[in-house]
C-alpha positions as CSV (number, residue, x, y, z in Angstrom):
1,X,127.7,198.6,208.0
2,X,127.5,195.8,210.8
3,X,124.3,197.0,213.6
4,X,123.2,194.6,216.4
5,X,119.6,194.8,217.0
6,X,119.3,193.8,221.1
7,X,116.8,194.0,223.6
8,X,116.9,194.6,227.2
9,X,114.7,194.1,230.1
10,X,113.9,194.0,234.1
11,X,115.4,190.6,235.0
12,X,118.1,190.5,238.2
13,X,121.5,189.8,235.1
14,X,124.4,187.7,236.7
15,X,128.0,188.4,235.6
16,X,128.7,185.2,233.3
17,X,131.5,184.3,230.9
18,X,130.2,184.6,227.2
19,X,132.6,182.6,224.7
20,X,132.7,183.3,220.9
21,X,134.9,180.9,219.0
22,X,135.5,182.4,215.4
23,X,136.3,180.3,212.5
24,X,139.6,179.2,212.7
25,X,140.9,181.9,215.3
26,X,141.2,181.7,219.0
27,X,138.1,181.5,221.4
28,X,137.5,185.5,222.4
29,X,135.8,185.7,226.0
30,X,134.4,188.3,228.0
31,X,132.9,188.3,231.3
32,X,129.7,190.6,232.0
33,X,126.3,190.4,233.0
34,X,125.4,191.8,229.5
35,X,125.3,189.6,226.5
36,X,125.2,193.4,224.4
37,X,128.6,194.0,226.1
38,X,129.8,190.7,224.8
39,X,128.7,191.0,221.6
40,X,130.1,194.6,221.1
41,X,133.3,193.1,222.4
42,X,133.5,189.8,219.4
43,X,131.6,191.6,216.5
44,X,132.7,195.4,216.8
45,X,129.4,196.5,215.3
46,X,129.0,200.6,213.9
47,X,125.6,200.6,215.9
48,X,124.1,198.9,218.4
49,X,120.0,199.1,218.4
50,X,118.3,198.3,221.9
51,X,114.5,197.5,221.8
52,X,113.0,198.6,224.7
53,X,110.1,199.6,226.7
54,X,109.4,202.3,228.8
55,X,110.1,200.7,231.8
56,X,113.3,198.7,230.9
57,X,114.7,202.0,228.9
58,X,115.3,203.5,233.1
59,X,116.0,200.1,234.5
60,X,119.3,199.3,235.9
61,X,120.2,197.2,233.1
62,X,119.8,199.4,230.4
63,X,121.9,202.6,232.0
64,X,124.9,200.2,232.7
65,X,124.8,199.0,228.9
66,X,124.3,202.2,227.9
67,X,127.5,203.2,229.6
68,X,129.6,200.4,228.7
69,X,128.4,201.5,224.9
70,X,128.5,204.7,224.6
71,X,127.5,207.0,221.6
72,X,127.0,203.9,219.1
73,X,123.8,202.9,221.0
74,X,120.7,204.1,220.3
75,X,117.5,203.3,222.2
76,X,114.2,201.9,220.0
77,X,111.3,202.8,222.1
78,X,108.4,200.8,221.9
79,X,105.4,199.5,223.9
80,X,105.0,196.3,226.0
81,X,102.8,194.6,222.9
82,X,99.6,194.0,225.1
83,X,97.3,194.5,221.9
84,X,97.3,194.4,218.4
85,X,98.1,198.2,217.7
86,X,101.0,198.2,219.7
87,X,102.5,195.2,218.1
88,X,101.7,196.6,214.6
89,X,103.6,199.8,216.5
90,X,106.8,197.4,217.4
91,X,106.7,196.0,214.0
92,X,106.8,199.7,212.5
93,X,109.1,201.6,215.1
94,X,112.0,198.1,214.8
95,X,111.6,198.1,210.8
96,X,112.0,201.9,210.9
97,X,115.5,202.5,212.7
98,X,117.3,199.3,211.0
99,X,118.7,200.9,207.7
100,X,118.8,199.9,204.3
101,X,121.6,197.4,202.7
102,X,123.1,196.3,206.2
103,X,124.2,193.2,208.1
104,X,122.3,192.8,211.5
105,X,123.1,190.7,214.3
106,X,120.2,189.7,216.2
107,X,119.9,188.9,219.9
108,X,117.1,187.9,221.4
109,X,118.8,186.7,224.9
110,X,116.6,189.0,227.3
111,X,113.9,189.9,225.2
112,X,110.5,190.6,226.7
113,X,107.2,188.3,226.0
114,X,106.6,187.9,222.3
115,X,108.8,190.3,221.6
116,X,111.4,187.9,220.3
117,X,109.0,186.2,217.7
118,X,108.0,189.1,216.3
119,X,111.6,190.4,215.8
120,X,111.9,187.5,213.8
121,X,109.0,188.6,211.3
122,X,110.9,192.0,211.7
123,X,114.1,190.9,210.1
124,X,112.2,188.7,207.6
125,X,110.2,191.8,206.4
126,X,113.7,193.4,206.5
127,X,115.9,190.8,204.7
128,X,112.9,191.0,201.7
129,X,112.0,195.1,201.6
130,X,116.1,196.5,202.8
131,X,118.0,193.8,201.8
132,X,119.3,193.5,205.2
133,X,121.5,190.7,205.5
134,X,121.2,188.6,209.0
């Protein structure tokens, strides 16, 4: 099972052209303000995982990905990180919906704060405890 583990947020997202050359294939393009969109569109993943916080889970952003996704998107709700326990909360909700024995694509493109950097201990812990492969 392929999952992409994404985050979304509040920022003003410009339709761009993302470009994905695959090894020895043609370049694959696709042109959307939404890198998730892109990445569905190349990789084909079974699930798509979208860390988010209360306030980017009803932002703009997230509805129109969510409706370019459909069913195969889930939301992972978590706090903004502003202390320790809600970190430790990220940490525990992220490591929680990722399965075990999977490959993961991780995006980081929009990710909020620290969030990215502690996705990164996320999919350590992950790699180590699931044998996720990244």
């Amino acid at each position: 099972m392929l999952i992409l583990l994404t985050t979304v947020g509040l920022g003003t997202l410009e339709e761009v052209v993302y470009a994905w050359e695959p090894q020895n294939l043609p370049v694959k393009t696709c042109r959307t303000p939404f890198f998730q969109v892109a990445a569905d569109e190349f990789f084909q993943p079974d699930k798509i995982l979208i860390v988010t916080t209360p306030e980017a889970a009803v932002h703009r952003n997230c509805m129109e990905i969510q409706r370019a996704l459909g069913d195969r998107l889930a939301l992972v709700n978590v706090p903004k990180g502003g202390s320790e326990q809600e970190l430790w909360e990220i940490f525990d909700t992220v490591s929680n919906a990722v399965p075990k024995h999977i490959r993961l694509i991780l995006d980081i493109t929009h990710a909020f704060r620290s969030v990215p950097l502690l996705l990164f201990g996320v999919v350590t812990y992950l790699r180590r405890v699931k044998g996720v492969e990244l």
